[in-house]
C-alpha positions in Angstrom: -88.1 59.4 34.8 -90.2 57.2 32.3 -86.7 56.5 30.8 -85.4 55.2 34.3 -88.1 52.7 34.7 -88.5 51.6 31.0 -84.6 50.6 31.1 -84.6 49.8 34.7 -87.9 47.5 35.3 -86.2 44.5 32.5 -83.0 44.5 33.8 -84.7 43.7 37.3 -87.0 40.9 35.6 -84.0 39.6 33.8 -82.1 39.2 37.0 -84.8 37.3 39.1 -85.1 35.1 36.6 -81.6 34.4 36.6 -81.2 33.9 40.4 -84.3 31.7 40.5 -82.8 29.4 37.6 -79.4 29.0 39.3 -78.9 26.0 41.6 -77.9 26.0 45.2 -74.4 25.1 46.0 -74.1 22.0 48.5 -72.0 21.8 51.5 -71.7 18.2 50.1 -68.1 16.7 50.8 -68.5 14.2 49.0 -69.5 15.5 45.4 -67.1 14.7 42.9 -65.7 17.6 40.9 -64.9 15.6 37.6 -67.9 13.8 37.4 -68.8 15.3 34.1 -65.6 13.9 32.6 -67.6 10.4 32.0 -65.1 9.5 29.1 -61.8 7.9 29.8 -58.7 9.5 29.4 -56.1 7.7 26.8 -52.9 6.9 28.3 -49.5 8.8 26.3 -48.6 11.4 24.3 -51.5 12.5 22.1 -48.9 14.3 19.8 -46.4 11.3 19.7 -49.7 9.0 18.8 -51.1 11.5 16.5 -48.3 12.0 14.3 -47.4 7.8 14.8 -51.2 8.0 13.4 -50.3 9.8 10.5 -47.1 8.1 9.4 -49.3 4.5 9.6 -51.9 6.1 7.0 -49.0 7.5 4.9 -47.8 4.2 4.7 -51.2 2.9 4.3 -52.2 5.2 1.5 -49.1 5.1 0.0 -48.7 3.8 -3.8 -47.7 -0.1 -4.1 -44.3 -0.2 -5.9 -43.9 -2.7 -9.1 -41.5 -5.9 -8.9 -39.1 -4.1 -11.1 -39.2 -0.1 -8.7 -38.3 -3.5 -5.9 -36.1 -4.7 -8.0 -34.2 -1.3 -8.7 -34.4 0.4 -5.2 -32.6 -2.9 -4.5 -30.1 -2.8 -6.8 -28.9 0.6 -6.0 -28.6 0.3 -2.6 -26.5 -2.8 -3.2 -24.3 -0.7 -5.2 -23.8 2.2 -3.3 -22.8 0.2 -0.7 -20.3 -1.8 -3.0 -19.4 1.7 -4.5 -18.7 2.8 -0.3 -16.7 0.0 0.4 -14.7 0.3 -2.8 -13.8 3.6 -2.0 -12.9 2.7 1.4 -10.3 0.2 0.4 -8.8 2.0 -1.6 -7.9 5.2 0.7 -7.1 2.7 3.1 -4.5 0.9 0.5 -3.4 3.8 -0.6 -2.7 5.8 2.6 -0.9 2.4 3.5 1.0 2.1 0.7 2.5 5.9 1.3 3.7 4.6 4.8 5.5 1.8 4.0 7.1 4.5 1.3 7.7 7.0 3.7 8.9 4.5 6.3 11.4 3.0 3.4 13.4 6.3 2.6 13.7 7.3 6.1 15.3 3.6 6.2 17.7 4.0 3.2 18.5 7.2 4.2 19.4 6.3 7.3 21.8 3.5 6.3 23.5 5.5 3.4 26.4 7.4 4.9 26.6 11.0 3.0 30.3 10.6 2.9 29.9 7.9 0.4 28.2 9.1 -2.7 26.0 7.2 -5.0 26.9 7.9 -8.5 30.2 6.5 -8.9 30.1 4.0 -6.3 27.1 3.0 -7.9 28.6 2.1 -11.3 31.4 0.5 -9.7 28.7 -1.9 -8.0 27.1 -2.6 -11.2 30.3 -3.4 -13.0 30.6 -5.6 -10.1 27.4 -7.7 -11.1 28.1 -7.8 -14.8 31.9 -8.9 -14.3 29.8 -12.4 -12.4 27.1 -12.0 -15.0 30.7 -12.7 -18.2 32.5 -15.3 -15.6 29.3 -17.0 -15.4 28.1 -17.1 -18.9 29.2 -21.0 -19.7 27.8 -21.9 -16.4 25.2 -23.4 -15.0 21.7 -21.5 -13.7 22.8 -21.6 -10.1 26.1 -20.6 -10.8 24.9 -17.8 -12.8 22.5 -16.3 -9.9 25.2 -16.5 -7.2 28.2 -15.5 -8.9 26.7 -12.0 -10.2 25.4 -11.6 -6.6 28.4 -12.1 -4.6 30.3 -10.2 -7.0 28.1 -7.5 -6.6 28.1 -7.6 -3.1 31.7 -7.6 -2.8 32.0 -4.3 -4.7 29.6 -3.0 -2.6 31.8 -3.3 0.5 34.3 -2.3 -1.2 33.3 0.8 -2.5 30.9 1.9 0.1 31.9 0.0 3.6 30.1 1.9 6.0 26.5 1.6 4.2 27.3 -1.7 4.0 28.4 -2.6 6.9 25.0 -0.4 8.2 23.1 -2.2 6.0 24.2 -5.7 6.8 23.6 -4.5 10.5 20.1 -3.7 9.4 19.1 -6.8 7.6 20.4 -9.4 10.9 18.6 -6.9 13.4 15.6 -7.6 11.1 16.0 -11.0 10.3 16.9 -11.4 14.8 13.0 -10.2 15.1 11.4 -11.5 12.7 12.8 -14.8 11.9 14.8 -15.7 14.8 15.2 -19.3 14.2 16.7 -18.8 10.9 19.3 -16.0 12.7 19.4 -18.3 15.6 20.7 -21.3 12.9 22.8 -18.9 10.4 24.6 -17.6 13.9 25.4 -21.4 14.4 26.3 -22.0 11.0 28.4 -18.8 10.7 30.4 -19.9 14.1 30.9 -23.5 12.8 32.3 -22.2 10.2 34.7 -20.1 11.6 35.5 -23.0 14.2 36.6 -24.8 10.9 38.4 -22.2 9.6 40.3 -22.1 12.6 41.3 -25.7 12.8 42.2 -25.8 9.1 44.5 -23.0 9.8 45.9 -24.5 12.7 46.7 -28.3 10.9 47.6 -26.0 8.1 50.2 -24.3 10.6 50.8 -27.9 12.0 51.0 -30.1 8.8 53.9 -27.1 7.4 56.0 -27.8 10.7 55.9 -31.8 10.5 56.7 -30.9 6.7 59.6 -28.8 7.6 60.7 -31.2 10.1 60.9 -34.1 7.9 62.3 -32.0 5.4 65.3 -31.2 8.0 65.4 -34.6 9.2 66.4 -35.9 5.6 68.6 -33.4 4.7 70.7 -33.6 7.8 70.7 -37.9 7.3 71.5 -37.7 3.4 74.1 -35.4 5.1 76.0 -37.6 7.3 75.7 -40.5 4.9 77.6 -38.4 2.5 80.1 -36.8 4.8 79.3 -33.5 4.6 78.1 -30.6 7.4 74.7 -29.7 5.9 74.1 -27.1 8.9 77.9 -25.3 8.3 78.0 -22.0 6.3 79.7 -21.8 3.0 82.6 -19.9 2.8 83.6 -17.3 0.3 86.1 -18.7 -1.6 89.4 -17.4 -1.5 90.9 -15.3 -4.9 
């Protein structure tokens, strides 16, 4: 019983005291409820300015470089980026370059007809070339780069017509698209030409009949002024 009381009679005191300290509440409609927040509020993200915070007094506290650490941080940036672009170029020449490769056998092995083979026919063109390289040797410089030329070209059409004639094909189809005003002028020059060819044939044709006509015309009137029948047959002569 003296146990009860000597525990129970503080606890009591303790929680008088602690009811009488405590302060009414207020049916007050007006109180604010953050009035003990006096200090203002920063605007943003206090992360995002905190670590902004800590990069500036990096920077800040950071070691001042010499003119030559400038001077060399400079000079190998400048480099690895000449280096890069280097490096560029060159993959991008080269993969070009392997194109126009590719692209150029698929065209020669498109033109050359399989029936037509290479090594012999070959040869033959080259003797071609050298046989105008020995007819030209006493000539002139411009005689000597046509002549082997057109000499080899005309054993190439002989020997291997129908690459030629695909390859001739080839080159005006090229030459129509991208230089059309020199096809448009060699096609004018190449049908003058034949329009000349034809009218020296036909005066040829025309020149031989007034030829052959005079020549008749003569022979008849040296005829008749010597008595004789130039258009009569001779005769066998009798045994």
């Amino acid at each position: 019983m003296i146990g009860i009381f000597r525990i129970g009679i503080p606890v009591a005191i303790s929680g008088i005291v602690c009811f009488s300290m405590k302060k009414p509440l207020l049916n007050d409609s007006k109180r604010d409820f953050y009035a003990d927040n006096t200090g203002d509020i920063a605007p943003g993200n206090p992360l995002k300015e905190s670590s902004e915070l800590e990069k500036l007094m990096l920077i800040k506290n950071a070691p001042k470089q010499s003119v030559l650490e400038k001077c060399t941080r400079i000079t190998r940036i400048y480099l690895d980026k000449a280096f890069s672009a280097l490096r560029k170029t060159y993959i991008e020449q080269t993969d070009k370059y392997f194109r126009n490769e590719r692209q150029t056998m698929r065209t020669l092995s498109s033109l050359h007809d399989k029936q037509e083979t290479l090594w012999p026919n070959t040869l033959y063109i080259l003797t071609g070339i050298l046989t105008g390289v020995v007819f030209t040797r006493r000539s002139n410089f411009i005689f000597k780069g046509i002549v082997p030329i057109a000499c080899g070209i005309t054993a190439y059409a002989i020997f291997m017509p129908s690459t030629f004639k695909r390859s001739s094909g080839y080159i005006l189809g090229l030459e129509k698209n991208r230089l059309p005003r020199v096809y448009s002028k060699q096609a004018e020059l190449a049908f003058s030409t034949e329009e000349l060819i034809k009218k020296s044939q036909k005066l040829k044709e025309e020149n031989i009949k007034q030829v052959n006509s005079y020549y008749d015309r003569t022979r008849k009137s040296i005829g008749e002024a010597a008595g004789l029948t130039v258009d009569a047959s001779i005769s066998d002569k009798k045994a």
